[in-house]
VOBA-1610 file (N, C-alpha, C; in pm, whole numbers, padded with zeros to 5 digits, always signed):
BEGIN
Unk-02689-01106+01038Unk-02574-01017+01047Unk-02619-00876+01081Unk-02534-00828+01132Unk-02589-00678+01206Unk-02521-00584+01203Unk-02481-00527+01127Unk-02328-00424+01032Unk-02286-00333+01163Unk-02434-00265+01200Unk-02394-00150+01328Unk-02331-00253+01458Unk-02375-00339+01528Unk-02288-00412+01601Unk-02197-00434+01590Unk-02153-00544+01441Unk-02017-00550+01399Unk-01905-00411+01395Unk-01932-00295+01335Unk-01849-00193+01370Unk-01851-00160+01505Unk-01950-00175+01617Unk-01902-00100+01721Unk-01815-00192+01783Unk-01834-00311+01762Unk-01731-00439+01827Unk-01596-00403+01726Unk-01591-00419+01629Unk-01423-00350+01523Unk-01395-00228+01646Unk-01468-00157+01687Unk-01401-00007+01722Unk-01359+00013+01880Unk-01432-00097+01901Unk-01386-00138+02108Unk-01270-00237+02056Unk-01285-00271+02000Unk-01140-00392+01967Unk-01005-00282+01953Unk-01046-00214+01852Unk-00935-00046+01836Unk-00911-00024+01966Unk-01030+00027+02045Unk-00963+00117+02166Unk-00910+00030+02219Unk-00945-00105+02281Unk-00853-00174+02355Unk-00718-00189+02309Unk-00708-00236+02190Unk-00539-00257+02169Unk-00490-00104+02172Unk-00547-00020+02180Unk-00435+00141+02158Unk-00403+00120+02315Unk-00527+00114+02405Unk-00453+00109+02528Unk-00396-00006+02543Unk-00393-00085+02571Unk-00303-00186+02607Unk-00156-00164+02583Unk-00134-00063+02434Unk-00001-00104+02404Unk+00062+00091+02409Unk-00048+00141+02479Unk+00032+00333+02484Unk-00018+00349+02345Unk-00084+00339+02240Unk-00081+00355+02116Unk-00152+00482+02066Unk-00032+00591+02074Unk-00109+00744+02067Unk-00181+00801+01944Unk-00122+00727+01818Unk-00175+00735+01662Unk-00312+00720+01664Unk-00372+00830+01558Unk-00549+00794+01529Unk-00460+00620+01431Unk-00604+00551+01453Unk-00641+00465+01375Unk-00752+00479+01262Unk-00717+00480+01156Unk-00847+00491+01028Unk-00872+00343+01023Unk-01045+00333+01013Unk-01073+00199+00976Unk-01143+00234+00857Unk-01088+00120+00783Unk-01122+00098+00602Unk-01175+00017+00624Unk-01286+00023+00533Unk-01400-00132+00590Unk-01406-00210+00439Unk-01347-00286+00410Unk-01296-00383+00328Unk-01467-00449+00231Unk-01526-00392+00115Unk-01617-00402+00082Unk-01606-00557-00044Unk-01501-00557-00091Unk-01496-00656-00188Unk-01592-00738-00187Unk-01662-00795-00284Unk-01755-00911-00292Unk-01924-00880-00194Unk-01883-00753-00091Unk-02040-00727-00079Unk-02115-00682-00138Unk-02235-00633-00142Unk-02289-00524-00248Unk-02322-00421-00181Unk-02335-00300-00291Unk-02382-00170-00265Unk-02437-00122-00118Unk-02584-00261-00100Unk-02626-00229-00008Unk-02537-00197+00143Unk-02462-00308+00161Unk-02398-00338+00288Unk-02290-00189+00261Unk-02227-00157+00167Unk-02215-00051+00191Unk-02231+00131+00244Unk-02395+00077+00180Unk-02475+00235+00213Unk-02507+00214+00363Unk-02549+00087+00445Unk-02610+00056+00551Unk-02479+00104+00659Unk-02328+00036+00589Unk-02175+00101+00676Unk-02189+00233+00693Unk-02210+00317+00603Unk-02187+00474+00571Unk-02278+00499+00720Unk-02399+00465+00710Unk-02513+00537+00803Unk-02463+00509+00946Unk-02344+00410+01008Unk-02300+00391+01159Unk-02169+00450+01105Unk-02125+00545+01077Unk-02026+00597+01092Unk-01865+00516+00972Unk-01890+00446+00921Unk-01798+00430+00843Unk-01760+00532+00688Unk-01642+00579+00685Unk-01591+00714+00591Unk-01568+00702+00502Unk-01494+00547+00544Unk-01352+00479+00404Unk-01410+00341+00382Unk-01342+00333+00239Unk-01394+00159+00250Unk-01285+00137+00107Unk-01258+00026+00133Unk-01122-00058+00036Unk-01201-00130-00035Unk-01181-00134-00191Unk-01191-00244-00277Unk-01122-00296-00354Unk-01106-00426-00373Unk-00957-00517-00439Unk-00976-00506-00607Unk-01088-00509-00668Unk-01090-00502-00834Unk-01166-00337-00878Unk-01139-00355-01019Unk-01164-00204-01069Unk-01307-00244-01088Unk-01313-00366-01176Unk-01474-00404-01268Unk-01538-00435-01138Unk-01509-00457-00996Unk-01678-00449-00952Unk-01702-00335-00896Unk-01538-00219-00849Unk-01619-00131-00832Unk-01674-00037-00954Unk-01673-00064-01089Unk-01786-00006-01166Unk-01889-00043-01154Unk-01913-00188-01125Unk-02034-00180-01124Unk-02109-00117-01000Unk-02048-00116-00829Unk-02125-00089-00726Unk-02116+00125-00738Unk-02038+00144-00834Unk-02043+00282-00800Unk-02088+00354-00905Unk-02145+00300-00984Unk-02221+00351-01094Unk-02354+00486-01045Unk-02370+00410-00921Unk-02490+00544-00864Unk-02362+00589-00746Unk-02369+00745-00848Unk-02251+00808-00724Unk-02288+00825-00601Unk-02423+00897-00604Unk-02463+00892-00526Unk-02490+00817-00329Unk-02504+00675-00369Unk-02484+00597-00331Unk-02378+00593-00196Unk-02251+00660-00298Unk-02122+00660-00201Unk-02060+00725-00174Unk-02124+00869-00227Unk-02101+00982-00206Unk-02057+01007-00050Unk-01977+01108-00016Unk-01896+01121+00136Unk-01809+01016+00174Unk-01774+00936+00075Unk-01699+00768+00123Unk-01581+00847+00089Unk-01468+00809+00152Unk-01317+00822+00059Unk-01272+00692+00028Unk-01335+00648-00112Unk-01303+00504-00131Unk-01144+00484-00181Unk-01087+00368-00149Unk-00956+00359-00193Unk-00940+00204-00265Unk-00849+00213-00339Unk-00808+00122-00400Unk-00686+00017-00312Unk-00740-00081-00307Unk-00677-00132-00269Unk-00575-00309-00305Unk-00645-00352-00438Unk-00578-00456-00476Unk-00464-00418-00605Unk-00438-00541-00652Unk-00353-00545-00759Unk-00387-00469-00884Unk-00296-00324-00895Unk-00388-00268-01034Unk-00274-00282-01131Unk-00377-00333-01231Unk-00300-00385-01394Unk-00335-00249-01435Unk-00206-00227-01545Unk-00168-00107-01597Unk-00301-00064-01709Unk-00381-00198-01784Unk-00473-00149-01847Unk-00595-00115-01752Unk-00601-00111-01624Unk-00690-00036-01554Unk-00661+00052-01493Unk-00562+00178-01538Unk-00537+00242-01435Unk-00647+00391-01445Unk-00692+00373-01632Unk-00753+00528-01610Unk-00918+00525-01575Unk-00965+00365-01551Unk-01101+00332-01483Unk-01073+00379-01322Unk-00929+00346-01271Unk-00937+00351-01108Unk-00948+00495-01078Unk-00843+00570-01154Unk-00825+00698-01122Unk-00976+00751-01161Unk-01055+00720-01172Unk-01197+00802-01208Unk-01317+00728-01108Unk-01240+00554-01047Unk-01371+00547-00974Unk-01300+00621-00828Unk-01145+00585-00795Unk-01078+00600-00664Unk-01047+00728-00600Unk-01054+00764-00474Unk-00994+00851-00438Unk-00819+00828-00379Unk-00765+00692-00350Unk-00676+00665-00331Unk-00638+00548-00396Unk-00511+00549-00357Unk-00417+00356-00462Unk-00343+00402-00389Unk-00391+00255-00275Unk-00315+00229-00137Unk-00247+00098-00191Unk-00168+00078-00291Unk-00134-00102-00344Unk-00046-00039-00466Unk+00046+00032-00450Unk+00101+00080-00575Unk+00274-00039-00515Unk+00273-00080-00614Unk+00369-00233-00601Unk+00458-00201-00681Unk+00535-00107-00763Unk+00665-00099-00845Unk+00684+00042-00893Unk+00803+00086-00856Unk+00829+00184-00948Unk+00742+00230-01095Unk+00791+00087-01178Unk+00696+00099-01314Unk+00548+00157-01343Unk+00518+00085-01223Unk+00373+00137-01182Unk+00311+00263-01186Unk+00418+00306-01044Unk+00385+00464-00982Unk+00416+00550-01099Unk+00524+00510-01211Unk+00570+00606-01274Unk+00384+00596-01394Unk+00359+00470-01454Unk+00223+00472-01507Unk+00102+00566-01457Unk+00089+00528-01343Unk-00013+00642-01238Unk+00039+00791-01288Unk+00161+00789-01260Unk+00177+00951-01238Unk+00140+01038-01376Unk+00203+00912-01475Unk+00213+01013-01622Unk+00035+01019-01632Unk-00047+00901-01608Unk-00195+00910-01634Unk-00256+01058-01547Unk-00169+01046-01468Unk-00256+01136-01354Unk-00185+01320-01433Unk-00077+01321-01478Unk-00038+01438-01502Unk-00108+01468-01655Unk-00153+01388-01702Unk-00266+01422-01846Unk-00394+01425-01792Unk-00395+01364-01655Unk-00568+01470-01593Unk-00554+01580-01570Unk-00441+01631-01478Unk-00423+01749-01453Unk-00434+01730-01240Unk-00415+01665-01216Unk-00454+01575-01077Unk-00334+01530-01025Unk-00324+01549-00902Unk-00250+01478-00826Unk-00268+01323-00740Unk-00258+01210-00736Unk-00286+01090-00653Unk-00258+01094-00547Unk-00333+01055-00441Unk-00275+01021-00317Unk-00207+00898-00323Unk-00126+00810-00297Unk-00102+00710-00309Unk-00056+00641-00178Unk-00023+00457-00116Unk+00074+00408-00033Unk+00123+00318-00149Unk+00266+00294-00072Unk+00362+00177-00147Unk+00297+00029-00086Unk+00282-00023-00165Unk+00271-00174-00071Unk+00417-00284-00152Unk+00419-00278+00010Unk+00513-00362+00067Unk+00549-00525+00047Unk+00624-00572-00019Unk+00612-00782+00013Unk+00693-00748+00161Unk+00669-00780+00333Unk+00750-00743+00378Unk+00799-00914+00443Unk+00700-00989+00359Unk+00715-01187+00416Unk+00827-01232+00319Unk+00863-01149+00221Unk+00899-01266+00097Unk+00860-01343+00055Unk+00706-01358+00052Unk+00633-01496-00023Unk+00633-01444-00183Unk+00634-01542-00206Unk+00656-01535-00392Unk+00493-01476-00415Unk+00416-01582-00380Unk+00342-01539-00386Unk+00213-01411-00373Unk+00272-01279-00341Unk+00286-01166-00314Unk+00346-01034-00389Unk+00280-00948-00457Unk+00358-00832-00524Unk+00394-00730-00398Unk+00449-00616-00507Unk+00488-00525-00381Unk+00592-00524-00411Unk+00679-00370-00381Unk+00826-00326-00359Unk+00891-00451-00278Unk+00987-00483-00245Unk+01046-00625-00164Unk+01172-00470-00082Unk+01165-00522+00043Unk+01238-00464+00183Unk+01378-00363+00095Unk+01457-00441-00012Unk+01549-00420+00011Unk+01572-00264-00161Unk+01433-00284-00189Unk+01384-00153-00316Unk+01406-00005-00231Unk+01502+00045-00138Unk+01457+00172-00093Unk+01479+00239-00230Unk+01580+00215-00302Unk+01597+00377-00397Unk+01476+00404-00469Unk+01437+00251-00518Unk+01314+00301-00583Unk+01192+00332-00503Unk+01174+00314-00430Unk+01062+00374-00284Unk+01099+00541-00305Unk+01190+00523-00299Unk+01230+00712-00286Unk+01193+00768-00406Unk+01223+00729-00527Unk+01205+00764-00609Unk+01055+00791-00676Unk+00992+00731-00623Unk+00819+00785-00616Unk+00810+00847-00554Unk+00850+00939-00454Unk+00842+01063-00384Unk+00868+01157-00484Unk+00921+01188-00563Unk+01008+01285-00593Unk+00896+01287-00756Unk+00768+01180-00779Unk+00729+01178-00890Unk+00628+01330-00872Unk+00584+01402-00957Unk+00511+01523-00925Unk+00392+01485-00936Unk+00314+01374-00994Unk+00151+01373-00996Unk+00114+01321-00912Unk+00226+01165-00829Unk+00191+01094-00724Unk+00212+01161-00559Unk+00102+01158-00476Unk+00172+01185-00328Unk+00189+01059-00269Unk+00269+01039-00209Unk+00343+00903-00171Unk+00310+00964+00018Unk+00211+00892+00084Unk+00176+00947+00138Unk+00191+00791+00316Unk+00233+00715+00265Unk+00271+00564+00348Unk+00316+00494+00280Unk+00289+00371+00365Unk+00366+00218+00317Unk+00224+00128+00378Unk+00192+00053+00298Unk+00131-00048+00335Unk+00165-00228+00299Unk+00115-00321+00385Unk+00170-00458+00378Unk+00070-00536+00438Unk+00011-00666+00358Unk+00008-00811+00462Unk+00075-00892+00499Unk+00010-00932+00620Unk+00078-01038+00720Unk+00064-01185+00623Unk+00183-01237+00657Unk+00213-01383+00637Unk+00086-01466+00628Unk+00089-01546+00484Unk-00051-01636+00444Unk-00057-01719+00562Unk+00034-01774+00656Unk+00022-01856+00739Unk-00093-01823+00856Unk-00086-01682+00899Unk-00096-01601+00968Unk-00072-01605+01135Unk+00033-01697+01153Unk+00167-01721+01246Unk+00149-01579+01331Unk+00113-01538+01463Unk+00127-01437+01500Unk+00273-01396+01536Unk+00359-01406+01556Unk+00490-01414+01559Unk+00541-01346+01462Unk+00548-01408+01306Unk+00581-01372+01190Unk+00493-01258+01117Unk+00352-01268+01216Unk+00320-01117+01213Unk+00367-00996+01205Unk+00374-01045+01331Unk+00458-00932+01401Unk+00571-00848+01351Unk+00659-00990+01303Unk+00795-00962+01235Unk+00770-00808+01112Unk+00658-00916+01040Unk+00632-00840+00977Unk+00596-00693+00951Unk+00483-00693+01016Unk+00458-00494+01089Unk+00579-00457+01120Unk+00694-00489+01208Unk+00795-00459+01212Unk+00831-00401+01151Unk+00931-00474+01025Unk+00997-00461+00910Unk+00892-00342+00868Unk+00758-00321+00825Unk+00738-00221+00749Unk+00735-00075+00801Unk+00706-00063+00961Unk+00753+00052+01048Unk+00906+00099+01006Unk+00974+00008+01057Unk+01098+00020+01063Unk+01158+00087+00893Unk+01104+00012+00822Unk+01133+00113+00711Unk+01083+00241+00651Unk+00945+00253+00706Unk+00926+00406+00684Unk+01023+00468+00770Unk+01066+00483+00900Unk+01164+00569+00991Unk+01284+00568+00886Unk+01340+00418+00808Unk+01446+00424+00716Unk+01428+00530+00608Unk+01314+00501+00549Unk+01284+00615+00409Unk+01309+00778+00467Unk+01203+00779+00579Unk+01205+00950+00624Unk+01342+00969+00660Unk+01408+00905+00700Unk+01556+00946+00717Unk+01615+00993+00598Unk+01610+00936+00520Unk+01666+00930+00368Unk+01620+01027+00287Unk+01478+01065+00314Unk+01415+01162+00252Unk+01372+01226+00342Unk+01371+01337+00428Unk+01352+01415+00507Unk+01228+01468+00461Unk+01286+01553+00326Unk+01195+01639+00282Unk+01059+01568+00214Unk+01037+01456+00234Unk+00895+01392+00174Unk+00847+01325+00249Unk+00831+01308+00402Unk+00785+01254+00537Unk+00698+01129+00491Unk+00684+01022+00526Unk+00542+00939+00494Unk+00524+00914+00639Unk+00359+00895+00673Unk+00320+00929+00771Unk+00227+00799+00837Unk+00151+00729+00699Unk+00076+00642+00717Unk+00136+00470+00684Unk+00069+00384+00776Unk+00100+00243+00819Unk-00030+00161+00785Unk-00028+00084+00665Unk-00171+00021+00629Unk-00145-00129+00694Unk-00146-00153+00805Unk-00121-00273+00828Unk-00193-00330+00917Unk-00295-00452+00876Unk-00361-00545+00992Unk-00467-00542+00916Unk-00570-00652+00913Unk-00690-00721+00922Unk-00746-00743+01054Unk-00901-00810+00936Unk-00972-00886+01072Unk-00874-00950+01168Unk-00841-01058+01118Unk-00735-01119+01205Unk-00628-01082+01305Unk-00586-00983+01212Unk-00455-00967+01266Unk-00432-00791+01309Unk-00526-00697+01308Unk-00518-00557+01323Unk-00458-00508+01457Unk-00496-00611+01603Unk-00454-00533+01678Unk-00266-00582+01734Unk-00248-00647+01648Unk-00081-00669+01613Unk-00057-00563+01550Unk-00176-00523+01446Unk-00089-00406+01393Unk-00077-00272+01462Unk-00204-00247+01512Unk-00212-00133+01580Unk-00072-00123+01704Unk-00051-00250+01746Unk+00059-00221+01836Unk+00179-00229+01800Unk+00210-00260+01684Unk+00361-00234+01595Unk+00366-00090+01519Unk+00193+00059+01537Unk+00281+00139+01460Unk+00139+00176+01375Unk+00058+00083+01296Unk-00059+00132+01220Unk-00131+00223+01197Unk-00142+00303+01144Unk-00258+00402+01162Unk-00367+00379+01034Unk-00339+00260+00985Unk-00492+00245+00913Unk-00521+00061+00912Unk-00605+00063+00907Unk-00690-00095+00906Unk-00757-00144+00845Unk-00749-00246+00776Unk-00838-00292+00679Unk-00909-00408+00676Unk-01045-00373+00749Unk-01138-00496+00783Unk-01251-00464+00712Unk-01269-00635+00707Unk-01380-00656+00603Unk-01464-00805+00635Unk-01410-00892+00675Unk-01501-01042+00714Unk-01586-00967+00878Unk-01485-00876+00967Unk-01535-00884+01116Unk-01667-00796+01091Unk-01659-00687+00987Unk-01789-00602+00914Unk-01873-00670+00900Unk-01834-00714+00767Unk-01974-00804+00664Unk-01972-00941+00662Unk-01869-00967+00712Unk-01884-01172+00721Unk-01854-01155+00613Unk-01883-01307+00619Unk-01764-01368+00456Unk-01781-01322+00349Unk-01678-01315+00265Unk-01739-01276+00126Unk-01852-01321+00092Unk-01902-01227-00005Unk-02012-01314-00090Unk-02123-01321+00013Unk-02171-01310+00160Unk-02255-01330+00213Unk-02337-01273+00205Unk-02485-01255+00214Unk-02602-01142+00259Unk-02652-01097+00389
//
């Protein structure tokens, strides 16, 4: 495996789909670290990678224990956070791109207003309706809005995955639906703009990039499979 190849192939894959589809938005690539180790991380940092997503709190204690390490990263949170981990994330994370309920954001905010800190945060989205899936569901705007207006959280996008099937079609649909509702929210809320679109994988990114995306979250086309060396 060859990390610097793999990103420059992720980043010609970017430019092609922006042109192909007029796509004037920067694209941020989050390089999806879950289940690698430390190393494959420090080796990303050195070809140009900034950001990097991880799905649990307990492994990133363990890979970020040497700050060092990951220092200049803007790491973000990106899986399912249970309420008894929220004051480990807020101390390993710089973002919580996966904030899935009102209940939630309001937890974050009060934790974050006894730091004295503000969160960056995105909403994530169910935008398939699979049960199997957390996340605000399409038809939650009030409460979407209503994390704007929280004072510790910045509500700063919307993010979503594509259909377990991964049906390019129903992709699609999908990116859709979650564009289409940020333009709904900023309408509604003028005064609290959201700006960012977390939508697409390995698989499926340059669907997203052409429905609207401005961030990406790859991680198998990086490091290969989980768990690999």
């Amino acid at each position: 495996m060859n990390i610097k190849t793999n990103i420059d192939q992720v980043l010609s894959r970017i430019e092609a789909a922006s042109v192909r589809c007029g796509a004037k938005q920067p694209i941020k690539l989050i390089a999806v670290t879950k289940s690698h180790p430390l190393s494959h991380i420090v080796e990303a940092r050195r070809f140009g990678i900034t950001q990097i997503g991880e799905n649990k709190v307990q492994e990133a204690v363990k890979k970020f224990i040497n700050t060092k390490s990951v220092s200049g990263l803007t790491k973000r949170f990106i899986g399912h956070l249970q309420s008894n981990k929220i004051n480990k994330c807020l101390a390993l994370f710089d973002t919580i791109d996966s904030v899935s309920s009102l209940r939630l954001a309001n937890k974050i905010n009060n934790k974050a207003k006894n730091l004295g800190i503000t969160v960056p945060v995105l909403l994530g989205v169910n935008t398939t309706g699979e049960t199997q899936k957390i996340g605000f569901s399409l038809r939650e705007t009030e409460n979407m809005l209503a994390t704007t207006n929280l004072k510790n959280i910045s509500v700063g996008g919307l993010m979503t995955v594509g259909p377990l099937n991964q049906d390019a079609r129903e992709t699609r649909a999908a990116f859709k639906k979650l564009r289409n509702l940020k333009e709904e929210l900023n309408q509604q809320s003028p005064g609290c703009p959201l700006s960012e679109l977390s939508m697409g994988m390995t698989g499926d990114f340059e669907i997203g990039i052409e429905e609207g995306s401005t961030m990406i979250r790859v991680g198998t086309a990086i490091f290969g499979e989980r768990g690999t060396t």
